[in-house]
TORNU-553429 format. One record per residue: residue in three letters; chain; x, y, z of N, C-alpha, C in turn; residue number from 1. Coordinates in steps of 0.001 Angstrom, whole numbers, m for minus. Atoms other than C-alpha are relative to their C-alpha. Layout:
BEGIN
- ALA, A, X, Y, Z, X, Y, Z, X, Y, Z, NUM $
...
This chain:
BEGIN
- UNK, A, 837, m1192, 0, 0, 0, 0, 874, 1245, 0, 1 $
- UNK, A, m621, m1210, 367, 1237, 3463, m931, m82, 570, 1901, 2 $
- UNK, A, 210, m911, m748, 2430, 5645, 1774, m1044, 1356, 363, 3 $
- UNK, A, 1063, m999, 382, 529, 8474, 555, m817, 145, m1134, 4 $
- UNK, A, 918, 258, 1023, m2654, 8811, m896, m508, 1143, m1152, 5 $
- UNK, A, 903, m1581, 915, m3244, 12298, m2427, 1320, 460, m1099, 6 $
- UNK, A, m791, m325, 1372, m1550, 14030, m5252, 1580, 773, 705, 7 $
- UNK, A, m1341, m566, m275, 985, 15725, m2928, 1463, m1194, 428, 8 $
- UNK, A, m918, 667, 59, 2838, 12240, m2449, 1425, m101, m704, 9 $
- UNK, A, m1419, 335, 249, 5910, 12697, m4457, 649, 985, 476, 10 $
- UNK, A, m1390, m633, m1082, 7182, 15920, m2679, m418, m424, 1345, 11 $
- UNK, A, 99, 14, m1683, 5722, 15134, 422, 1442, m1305, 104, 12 $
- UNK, A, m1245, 1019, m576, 8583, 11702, m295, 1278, 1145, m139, 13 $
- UNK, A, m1356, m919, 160, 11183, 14594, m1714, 103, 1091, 1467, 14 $
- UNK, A, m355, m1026, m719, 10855, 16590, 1288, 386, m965, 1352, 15 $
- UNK, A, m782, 1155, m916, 11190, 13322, 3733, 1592, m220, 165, 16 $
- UNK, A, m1078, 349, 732, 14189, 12779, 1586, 1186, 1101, 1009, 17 $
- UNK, A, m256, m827, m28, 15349, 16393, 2303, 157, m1, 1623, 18 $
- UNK, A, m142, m713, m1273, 14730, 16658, 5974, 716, m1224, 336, 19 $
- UNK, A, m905, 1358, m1024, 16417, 13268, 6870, 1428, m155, m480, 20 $
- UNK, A, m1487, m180, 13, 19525, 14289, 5059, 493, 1208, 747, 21 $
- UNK, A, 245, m1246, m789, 19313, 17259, 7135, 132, m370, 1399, 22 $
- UNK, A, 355, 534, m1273, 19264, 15081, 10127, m1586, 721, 854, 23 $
- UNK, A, 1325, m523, m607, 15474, 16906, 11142, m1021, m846, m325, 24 $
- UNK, A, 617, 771, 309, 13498, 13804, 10872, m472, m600, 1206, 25 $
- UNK, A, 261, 1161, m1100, 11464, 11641, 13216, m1333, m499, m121, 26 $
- UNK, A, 1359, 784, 320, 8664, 9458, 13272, m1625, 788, 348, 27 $
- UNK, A, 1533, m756, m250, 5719, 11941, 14979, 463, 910, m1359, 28 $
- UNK, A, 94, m736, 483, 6807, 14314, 12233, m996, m1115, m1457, 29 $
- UNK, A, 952, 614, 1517, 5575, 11359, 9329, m722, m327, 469, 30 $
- UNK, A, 1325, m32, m658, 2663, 10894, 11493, m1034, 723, m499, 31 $
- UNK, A, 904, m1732, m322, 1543, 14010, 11349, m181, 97, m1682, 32 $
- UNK, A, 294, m217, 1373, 2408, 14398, 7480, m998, m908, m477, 33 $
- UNK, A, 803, 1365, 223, 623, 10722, 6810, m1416, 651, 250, 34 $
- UNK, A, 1244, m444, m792, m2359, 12419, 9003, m674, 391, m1185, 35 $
- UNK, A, 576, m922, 972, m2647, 15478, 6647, 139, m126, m1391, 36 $
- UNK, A, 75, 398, 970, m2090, 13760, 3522, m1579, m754, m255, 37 $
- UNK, A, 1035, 614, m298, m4979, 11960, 4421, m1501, 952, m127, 38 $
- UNK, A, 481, m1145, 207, m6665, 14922, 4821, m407, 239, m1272, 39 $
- UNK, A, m108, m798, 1202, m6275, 16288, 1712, m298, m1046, m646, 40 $
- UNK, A, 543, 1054, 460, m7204, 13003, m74, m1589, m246, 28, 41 $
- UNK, A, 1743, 581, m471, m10738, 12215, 1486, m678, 1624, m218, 42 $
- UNK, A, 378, m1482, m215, m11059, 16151, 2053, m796, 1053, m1226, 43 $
- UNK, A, m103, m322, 1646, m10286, 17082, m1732, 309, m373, m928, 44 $
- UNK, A, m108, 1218, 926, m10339, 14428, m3868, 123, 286, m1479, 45 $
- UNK, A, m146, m445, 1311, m10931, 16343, m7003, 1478, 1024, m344, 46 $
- UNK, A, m1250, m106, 172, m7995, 18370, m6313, 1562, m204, m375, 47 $
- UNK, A, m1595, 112, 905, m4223, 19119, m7802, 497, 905, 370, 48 $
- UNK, A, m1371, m1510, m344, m2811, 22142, m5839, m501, 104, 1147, 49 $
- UNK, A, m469, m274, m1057, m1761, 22562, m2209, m1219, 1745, m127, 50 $
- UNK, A, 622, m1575, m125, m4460, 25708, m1271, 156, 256, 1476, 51 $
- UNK, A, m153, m871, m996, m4615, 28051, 1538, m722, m708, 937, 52 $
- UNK, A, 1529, 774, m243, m7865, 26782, 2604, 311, m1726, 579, 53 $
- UNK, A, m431, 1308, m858, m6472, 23230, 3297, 979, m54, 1067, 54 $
- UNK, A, m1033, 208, m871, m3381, 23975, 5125, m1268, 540, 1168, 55 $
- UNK, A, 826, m614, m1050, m5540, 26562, 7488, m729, m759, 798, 56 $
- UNK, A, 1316, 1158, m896, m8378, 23869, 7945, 749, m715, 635, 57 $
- UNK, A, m798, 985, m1348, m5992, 21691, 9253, 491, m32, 485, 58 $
- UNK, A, m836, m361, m873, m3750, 23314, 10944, m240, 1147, 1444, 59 $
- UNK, A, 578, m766, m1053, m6283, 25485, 13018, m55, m858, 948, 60 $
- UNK, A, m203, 361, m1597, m6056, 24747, 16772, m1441, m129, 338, 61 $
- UNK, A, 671, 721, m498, m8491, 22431, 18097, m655, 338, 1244, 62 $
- UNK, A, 589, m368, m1603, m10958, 22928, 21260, 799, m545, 887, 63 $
- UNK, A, m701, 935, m1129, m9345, 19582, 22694, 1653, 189, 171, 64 $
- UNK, A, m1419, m67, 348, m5733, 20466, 21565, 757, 1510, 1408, 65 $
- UNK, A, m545, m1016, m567, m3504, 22828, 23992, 1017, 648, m983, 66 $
- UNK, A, m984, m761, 636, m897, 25224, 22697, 1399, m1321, m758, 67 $
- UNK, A, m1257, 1057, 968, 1864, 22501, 22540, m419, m1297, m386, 68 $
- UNK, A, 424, 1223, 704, m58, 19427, 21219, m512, 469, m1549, 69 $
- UNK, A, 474, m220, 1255, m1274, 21731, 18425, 1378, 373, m1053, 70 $
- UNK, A, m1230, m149, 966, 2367, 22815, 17462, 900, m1254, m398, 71 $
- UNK, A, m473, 1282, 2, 3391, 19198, 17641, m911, m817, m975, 72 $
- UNK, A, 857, 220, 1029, 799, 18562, 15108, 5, 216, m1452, 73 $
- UNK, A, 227, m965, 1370, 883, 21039, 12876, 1942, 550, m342, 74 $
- UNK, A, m1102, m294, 574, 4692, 21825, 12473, 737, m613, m873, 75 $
- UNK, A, m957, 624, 1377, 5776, 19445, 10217, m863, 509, m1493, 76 $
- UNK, A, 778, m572, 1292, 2901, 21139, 7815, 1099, 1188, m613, 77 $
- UNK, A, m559, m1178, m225, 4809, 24577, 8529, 1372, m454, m1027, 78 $
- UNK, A, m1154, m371, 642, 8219, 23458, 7678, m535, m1212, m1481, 79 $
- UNK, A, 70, 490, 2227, 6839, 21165, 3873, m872, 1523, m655, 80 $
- UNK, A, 633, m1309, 840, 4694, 24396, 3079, 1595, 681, m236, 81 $
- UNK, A, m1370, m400, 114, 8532, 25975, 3646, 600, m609, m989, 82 $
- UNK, A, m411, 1192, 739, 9698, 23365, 1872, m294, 449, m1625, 83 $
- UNK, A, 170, m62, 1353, 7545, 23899, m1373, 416, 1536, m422, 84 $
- UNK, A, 228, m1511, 82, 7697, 27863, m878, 1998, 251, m545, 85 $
- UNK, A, m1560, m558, 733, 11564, 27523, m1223, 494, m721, m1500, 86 $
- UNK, A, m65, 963, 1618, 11434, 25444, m4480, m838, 934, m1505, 87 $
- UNK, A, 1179, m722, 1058, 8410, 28015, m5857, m707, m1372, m429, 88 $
- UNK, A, 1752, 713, 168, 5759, 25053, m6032, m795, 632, 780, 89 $
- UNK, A, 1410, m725, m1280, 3486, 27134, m3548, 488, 1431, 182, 90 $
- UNK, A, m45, m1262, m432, 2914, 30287, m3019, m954, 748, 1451, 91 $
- UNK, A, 712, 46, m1621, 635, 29821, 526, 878, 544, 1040, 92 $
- UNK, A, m430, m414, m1292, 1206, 31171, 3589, 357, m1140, 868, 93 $
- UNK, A, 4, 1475, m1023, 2519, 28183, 6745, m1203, 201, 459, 94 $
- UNK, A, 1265, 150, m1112, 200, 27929, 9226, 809, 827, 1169, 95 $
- UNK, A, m522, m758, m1175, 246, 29871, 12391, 157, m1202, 1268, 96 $
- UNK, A, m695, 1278, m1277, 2053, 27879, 15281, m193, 868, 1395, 97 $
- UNK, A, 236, m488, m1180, 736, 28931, 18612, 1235, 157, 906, 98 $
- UNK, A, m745, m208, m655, 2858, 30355, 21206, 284, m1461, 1482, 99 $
- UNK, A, m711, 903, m600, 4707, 27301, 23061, m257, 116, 1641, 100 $
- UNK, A, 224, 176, m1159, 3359, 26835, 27106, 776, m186, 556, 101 $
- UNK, A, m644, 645, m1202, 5436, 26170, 30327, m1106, m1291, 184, 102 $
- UNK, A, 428, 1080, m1333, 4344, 22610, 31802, m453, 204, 1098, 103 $
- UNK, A, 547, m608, m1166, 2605, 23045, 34274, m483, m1211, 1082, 104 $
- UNK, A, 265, 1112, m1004, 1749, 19553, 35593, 1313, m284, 446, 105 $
- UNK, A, m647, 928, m755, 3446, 17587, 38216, m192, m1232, 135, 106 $
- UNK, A, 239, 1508, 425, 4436, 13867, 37511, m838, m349, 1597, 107 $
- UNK, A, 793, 681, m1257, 2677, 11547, 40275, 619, m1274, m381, 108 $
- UNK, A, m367, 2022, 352, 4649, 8304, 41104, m908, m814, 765, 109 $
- UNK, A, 502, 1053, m219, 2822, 5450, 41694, 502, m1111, 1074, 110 $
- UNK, A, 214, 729, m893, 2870, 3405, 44693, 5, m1674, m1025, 111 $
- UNK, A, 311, 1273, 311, 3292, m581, 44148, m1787, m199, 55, 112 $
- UNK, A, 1475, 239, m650, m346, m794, 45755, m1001, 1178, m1000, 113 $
- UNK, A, 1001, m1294, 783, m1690, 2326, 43512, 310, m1290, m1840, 114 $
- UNK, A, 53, 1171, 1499, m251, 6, 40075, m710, m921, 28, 115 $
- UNK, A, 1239, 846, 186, m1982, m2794, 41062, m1129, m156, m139, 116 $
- UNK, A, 1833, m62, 71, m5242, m1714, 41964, m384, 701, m1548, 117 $
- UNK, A, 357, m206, 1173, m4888, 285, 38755, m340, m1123, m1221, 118 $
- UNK, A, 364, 1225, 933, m4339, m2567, 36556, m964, m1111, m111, 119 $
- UNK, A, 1253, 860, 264, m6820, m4659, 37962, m1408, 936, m123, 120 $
- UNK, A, 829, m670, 501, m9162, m1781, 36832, m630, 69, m1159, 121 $
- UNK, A, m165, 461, 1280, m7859, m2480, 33772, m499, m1424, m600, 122 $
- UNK, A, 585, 1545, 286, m8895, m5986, 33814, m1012, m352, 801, 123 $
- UNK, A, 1391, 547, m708, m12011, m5809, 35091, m1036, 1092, m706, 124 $
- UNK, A, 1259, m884, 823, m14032, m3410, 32622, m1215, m635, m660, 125 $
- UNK, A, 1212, 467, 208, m17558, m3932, 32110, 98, m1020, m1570, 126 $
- UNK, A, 8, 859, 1208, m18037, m7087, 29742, m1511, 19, m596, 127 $
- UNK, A, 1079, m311, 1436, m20737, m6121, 26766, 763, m48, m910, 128 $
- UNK, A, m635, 279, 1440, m20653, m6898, 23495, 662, 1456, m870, 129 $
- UNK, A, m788, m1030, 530, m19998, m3280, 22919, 1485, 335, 66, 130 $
- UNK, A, m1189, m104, m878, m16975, m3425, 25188, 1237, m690, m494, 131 $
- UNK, A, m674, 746, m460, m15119, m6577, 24136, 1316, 387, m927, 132 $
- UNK, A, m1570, m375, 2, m12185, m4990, 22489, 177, 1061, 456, 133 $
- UNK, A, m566, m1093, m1081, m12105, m1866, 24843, 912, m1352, 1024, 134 $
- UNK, A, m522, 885, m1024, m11460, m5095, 27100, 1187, 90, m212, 135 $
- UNK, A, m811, 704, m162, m8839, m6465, 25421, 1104, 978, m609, 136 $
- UNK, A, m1160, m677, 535, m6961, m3396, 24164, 595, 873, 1256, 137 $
- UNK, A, m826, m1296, m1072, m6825, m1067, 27386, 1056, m563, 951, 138 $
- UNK, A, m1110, 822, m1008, m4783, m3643, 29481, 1161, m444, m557, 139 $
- UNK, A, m1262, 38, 770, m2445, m4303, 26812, 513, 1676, m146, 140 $
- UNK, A, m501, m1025, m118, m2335, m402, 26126, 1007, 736, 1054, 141 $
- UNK, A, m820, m628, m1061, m1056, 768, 29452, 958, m1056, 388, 142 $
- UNK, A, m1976, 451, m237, 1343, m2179, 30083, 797, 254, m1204, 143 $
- UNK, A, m782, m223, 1186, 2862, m1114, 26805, 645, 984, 792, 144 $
- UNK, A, m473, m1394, m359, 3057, 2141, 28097, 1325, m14, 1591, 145 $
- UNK, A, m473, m172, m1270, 4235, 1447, 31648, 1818, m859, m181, 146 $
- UNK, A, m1199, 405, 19, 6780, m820, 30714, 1014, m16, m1352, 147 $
- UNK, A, m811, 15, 905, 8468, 104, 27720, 29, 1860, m205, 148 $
- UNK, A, 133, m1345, m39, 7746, 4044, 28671, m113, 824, m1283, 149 $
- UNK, A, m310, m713, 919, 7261, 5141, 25109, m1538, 756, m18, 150 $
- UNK, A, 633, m1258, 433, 5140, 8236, 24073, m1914, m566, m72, 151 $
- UNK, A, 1224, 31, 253, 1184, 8232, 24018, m663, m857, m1153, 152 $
- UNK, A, 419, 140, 916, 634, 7988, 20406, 646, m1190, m627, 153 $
- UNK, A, m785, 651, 635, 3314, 5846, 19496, m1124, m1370, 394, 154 $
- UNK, A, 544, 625, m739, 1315, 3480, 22321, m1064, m694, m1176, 155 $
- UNK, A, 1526, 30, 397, m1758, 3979, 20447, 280, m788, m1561, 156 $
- UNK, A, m116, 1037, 1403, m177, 2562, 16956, 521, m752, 23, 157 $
- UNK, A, m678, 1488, 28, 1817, m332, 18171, m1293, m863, 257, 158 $
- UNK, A, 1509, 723, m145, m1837, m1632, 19601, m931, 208, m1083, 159 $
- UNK, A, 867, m61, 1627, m3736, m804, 16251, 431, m1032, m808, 160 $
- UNK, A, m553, 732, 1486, m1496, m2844, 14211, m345, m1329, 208, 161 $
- UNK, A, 632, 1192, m333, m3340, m5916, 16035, m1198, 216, 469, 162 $
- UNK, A, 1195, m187, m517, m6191, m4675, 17699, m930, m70, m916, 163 $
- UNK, A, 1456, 230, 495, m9866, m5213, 15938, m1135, m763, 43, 164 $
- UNK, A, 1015, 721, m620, m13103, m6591, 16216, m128, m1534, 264, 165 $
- UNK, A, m220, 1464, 543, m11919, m10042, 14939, 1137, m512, 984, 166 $
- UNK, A, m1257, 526, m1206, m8771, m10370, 17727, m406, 10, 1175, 167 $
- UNK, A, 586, 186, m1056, m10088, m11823, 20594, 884, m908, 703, 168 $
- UNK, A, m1151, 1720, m508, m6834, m14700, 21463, 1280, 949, 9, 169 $
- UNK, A, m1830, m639, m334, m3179, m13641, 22737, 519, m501, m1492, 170 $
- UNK, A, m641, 492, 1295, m2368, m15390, 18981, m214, 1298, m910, 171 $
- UNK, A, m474, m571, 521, m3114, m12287, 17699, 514, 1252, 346, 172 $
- UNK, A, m675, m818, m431, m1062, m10201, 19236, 1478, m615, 47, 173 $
- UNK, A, m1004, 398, m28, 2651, m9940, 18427, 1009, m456, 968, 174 $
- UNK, A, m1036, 811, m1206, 5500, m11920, 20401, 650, 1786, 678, 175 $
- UNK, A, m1386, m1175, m1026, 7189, m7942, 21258, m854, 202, 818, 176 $
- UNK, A, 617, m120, m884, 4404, m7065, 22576, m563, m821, 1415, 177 $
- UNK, A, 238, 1368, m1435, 3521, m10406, 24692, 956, 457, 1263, 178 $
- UNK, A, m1128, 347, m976, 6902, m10172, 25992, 403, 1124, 957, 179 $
- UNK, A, m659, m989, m534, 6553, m6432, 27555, m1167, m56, 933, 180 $
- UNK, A, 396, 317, m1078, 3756, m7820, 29412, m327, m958, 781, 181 $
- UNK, A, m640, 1152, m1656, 4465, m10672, 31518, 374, 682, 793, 182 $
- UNK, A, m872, m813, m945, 6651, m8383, 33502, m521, 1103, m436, 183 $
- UNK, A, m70, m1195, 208, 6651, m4963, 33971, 768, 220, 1105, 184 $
- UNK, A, m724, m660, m624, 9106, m2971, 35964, m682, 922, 920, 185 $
- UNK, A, 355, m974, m962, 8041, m1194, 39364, 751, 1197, 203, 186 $
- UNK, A, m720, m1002, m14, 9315, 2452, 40033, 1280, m416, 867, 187 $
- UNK, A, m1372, 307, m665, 11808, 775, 42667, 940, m908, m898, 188 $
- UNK, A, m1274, 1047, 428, 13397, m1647, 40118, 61, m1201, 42, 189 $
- UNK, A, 260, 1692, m226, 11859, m4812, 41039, m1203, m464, m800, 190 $
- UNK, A, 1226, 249, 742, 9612, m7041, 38858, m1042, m771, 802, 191 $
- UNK, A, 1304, 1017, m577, 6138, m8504, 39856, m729, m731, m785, 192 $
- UNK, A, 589, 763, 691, 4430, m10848, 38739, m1876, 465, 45, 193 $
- UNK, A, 1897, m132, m487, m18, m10878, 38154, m352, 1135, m749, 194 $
- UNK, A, 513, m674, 564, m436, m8249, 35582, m43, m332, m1530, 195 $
- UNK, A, m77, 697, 1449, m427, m10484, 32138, m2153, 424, 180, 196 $
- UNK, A, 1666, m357, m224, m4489, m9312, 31470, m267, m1431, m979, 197 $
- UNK, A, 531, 1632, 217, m6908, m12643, 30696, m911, 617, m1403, 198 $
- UNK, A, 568, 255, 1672, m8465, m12928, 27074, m829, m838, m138, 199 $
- UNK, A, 1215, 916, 669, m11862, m14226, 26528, m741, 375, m578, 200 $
- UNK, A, 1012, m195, 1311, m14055, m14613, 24223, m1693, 296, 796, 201 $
């Protein structure tokens, strides 16, 4: 299957090309492009030219979005509009990139006794037929998360690439993933056992 589906696929690969010899490359940035290619495909199907009107729509800041989830979104638009603008394919404006927040939360560590009861929260969500892959994805989701500490989203597409209505058996779910939850690592450094979540049909 093609990376990208809309007509801007061959610079959107020349500008991949461009930023990863550049060393300015990383995987949320082809996320994000993948996203808004997508966009622009389903969006404007009859289309053949990068307009104003599309970047804007999709790069306007969201109700649910804060300042820095929307520039973490929308900046890899910013620098390929740059991109075409220094080549002269486009003559658009970027998008406007909201002014960048202080952090403002404070982490919260977790207690042995606060993980557990969490997880068996996790493995104990209401069983309906509406439910039964909320079941079997949220208990794999967060031991992904907890024990291999990687990023939100990333989370959210290593569990897609097995998750669906039809995976209901640990068979379909890959061996990396199996193997990051048997164990998981406590904040002191020691492993426990009793958080592998149960799979039924």
């Amino acid at each position: 299957m093609r990376r990208f589906q809309s007509w801007l696929g061959p610079d959107m690969e020349a500008f991949i090309a461009f930023q990863k010899a550049s060393e300015r490359w990383n995987r949320t940035y082809e996320q994000n492009l993948c996203i808004f290619d997508r966009y622009c495909a389903s969006s404007f199907p009859e289309m053949d030219l990068l307009t104003q009107d599309m970047v804007d729509g999709w790069c306007a800041q969201r109700s649910t979005e804060t300042n820095n989830s929307c520039r973490t979104r929308v900046v890899v638009i910013l620098n390929f509009v740059r991109y075409l603008r220094d080549r002269e394919i486009t003559d658009i404006v970027g998008p406007h990139i909201p002014k960048m927040e202080p952090r403002t939360y404070v982490p919260h560590a977790f207690t042995g006794l606060e993980m557990e009861n969490f997880f068996r929260v996790c493995d104990s969500l209401p069983r309906t037929h509406a439910t039964r892959t909320r079941r079997m994805v949220v208990p794999v989701f967060f031991r992904l998360r907890y024990s291999t500490r990687i990023r939100t989203n990333e989370a959210r597409l290593q569990v897609a690439t097995w998750a669906s209505p039809r995976a209901f058996s640990t068979s379909a779910i890959p061996k990396a993933l199996l193997s990051t939850m048997w164990f998981s690592m406590t904040p002191c450094g020691t492993c426990y056992r009793g958080i592998m979540p149960r799979f039924k049909r």
